[in-house]
C-alpha positions as CSV (number, residue, x, y, z in Angstrom):
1,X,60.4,148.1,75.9
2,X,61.7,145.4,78.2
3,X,65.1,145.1,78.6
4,X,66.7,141.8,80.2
5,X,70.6,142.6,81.1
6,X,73.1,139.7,80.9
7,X,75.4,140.7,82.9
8,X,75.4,143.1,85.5
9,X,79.1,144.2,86.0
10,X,80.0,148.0,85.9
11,X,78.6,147.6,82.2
12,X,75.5,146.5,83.0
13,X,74.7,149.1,85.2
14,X,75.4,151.6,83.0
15,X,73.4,150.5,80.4
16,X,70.4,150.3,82.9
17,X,71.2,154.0,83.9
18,X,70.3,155.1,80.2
19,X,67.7,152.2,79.3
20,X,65.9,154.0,82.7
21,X,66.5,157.6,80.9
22,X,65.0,156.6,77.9
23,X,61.6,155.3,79.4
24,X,62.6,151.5,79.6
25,X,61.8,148.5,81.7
26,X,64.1,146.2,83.3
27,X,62.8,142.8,82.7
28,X,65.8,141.0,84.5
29,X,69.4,141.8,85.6
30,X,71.5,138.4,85.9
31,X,74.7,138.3,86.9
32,X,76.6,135.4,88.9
33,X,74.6,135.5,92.4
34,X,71.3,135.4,90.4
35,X,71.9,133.1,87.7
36,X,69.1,130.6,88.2
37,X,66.6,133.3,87.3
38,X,67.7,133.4,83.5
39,X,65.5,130.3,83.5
40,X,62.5,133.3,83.7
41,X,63.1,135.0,80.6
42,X,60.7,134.6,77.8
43,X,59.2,136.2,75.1
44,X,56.2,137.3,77.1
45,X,58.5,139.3,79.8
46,X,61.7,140.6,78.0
47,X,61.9,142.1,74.5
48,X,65.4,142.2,74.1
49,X,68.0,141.0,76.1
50,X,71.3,142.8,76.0
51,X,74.5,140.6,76.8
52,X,77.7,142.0,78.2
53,X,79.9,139.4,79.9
54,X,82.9,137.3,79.2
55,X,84.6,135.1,76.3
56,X,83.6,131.9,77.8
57,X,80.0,132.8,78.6
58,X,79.0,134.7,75.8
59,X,77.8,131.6,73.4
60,X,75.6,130.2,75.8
61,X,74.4,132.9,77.0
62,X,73.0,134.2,73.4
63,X,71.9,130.4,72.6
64,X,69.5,130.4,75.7
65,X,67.9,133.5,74.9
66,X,67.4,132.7,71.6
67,X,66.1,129.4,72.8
68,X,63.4,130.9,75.1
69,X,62.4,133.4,72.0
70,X,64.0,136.4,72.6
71,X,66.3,138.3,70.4
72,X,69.7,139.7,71.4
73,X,72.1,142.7,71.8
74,X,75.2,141.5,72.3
75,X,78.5,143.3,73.6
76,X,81.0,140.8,74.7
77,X,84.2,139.7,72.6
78,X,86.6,137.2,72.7
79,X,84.3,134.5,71.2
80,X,84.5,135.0,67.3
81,X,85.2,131.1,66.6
82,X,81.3,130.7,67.8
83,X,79.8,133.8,66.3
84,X,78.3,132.2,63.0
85,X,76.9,129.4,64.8
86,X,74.8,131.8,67.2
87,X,73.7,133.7,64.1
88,X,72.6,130.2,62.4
89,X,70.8,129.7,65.5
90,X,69.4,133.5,65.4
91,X,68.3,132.4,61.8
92,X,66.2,129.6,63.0
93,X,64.3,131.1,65.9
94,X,63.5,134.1,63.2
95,X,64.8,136.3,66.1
96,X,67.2,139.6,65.0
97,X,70.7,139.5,66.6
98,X,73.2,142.5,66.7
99,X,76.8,141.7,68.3
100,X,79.6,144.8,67.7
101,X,82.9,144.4,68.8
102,X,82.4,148.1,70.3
103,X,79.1,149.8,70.6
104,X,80.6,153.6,70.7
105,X,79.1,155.6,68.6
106,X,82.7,157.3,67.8
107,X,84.3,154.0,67.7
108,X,82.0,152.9,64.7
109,X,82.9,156.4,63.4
110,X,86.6,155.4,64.3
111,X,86.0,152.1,62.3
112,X,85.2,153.6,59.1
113,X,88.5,156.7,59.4
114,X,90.7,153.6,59.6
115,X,89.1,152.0,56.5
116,X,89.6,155.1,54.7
117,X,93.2,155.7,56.0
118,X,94.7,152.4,54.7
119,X,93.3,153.0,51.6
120,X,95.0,156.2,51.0
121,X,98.3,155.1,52.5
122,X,97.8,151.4,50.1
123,X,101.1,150.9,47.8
124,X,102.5,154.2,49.2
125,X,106.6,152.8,50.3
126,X,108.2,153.6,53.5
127,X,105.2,153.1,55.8
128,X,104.9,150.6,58.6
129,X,101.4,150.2,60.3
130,X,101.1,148.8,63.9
131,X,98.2,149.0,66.6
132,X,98.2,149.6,70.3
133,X,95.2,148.6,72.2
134,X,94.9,149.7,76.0
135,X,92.4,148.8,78.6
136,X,91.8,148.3,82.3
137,X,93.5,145.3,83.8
138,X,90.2,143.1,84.4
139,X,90.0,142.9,80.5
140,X,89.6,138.9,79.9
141,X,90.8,139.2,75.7
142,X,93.7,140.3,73.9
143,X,93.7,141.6,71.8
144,X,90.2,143.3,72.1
145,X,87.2,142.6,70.0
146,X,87.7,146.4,69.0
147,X,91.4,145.8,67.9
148,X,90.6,142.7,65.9
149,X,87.6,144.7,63.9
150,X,90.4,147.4,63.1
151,X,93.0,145.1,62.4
152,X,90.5,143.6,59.8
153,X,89.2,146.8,58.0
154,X,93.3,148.1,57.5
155,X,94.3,144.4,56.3
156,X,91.0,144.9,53.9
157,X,92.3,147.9,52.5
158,X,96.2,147.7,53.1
159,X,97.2,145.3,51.1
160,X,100.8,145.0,52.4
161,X,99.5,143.1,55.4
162,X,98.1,139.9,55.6
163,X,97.0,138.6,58.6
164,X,97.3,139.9,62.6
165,X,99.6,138.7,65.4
166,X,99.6,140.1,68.7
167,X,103.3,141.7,69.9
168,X,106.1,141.2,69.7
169,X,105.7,139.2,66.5
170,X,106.7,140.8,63.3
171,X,107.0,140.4,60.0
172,X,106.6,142.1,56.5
173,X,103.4,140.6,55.8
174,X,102.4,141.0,59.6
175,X,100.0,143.5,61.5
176,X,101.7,143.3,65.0
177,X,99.4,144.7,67.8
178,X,100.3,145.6,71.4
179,X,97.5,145.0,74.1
180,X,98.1,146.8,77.3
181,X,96.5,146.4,80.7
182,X,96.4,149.2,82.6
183,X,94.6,150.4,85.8
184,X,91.0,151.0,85.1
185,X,91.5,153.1,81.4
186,X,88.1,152.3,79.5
187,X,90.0,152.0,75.7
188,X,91.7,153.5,74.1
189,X,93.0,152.3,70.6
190,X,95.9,153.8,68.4
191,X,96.5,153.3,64.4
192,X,100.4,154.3,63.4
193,X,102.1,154.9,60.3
194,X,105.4,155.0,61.0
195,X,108.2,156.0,58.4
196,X,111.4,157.0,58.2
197,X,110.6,160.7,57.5
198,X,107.4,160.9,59.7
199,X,104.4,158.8,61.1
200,X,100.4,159.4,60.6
201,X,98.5,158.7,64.2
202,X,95.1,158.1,64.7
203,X,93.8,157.8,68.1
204,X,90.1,157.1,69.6
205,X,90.1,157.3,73.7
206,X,87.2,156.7,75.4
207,X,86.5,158.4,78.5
208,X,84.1,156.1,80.2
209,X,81.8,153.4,79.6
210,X,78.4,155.4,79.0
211,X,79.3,155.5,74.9
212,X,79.3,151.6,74.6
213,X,76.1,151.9,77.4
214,X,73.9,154.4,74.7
215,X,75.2,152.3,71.7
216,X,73.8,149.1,73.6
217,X,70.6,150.3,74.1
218,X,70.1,152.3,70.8
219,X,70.8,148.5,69.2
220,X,67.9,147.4,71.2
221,X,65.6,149.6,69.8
222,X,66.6,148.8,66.4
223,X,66.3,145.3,66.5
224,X,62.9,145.3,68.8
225,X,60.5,143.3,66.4
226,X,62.7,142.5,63.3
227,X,64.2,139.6,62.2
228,X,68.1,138.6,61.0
229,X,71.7,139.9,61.7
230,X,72.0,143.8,61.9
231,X,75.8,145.5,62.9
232,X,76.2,148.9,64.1
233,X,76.7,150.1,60.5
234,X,73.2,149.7,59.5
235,X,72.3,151.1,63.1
236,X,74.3,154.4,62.5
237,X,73.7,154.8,58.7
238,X,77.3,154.9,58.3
């Protein structure tokens, strides 16, 4: 298939490195110095464009591809409060559209343990649940996309808490996450039960960016000639 790449940061490149593994063309690759070419892609050159760039970008980025006919892969976060207004527009074209907040196969997997876990620890007294999120200091959102889609499924299944806040607020109805920006670390994301007695951890820590790279491009073959809204979920079977 032909991939166009929106975004050609560390990201992008590694998600050419396994498109190219896997038999794929690169249509385009459009970053900041090369912008005016995004005015090339069409339906007749690109397949699926996979986006990966920044909160503020994002929205317009997935509106012009759908404009010019081409469905959409995309990666970047920080740009929920437009989300349902680019799947309208998805909708409209009769183009597919899959946005994840991570693409990591083990995040996905990591997704559904924390679901689970705040069921089981639901109306048991004595624990208190709080996130960390780390990543590398060029990070543009905070908390991350990833944090947020945890911090929803526990609040889904943990009915204790009602809403997120980012550190240091607190409060009894209150998830309270930390996001820290350190050096160059990829992500890692931790889930804590803390009590009195003991605390229940659960960790995922990725080790690079070529797991959010294969996830990007598997999405691209599953939404190549379909139309609607697809998530990972459907993707993994999961």
């Amino acid at each position: 298939m032909k991939i166009a790449l929106i975004g050609y940061g560390k990201m992008g490149k590694e998600i050419e490195k396994f498109a190219l593994s896997r038999k794929h063309q690169i249509s385009f690759k459009i970053d900041i110095n090369n912008f005016s070419d995004f005015e090339k892609i069409n339906a007749s050159n690109t397949d699926v464009a996979i986006e990966f760039t920044t909160p503020h970008t994002a929205f317009e980025n997935v509106s012009k591809c759908f404009n010019k006919g081409v469905s959409v892969v995309c990666g970047s976060t920080g740009w929920n409060d437009k989300l349902q207004d680019a799947k309208k527009l998805c909708i409209e074209k009769g183009l597919s559209f899959l946005w994840a907040s991570n693409f990591s196969i083990g995040v996905n997997i990591f997704f559904k343990i924390n679901q689970h876990l705040a069921k089981l620890m639901n109306g048991i007294e004595g624990y208190e649940p709080e996130m960390t999120e780390i990543h590398h200091i060029h990070k543009k959102d905070a908390p991350s996309g990833t944090a947020i889609t945890l911090a929803e499924g526990l609040i889904k299944n943990f009915s204790q808490k009602k809403q997120w806040q980012l550190a240091p607020v607190r409060g009894k109805e209150i998830l309270t996450i930390e996001a820290q920006r350190t050096d160059e670390v990829p992500g890692t994301h931790i889930i804590k039960y803390d009590s009195d007695a003991d605390y229940i951890e659960i960790t995922h820590c990725a080790k690079g960016r070529q797991g959010f790279a294969i996830g990007a491009v598997l999405a691209a073959e599953y939404i190549k000639g379909k139309k609607g809204i697809f998530t990972m979920d459907e993707l993994l079977n999961i």
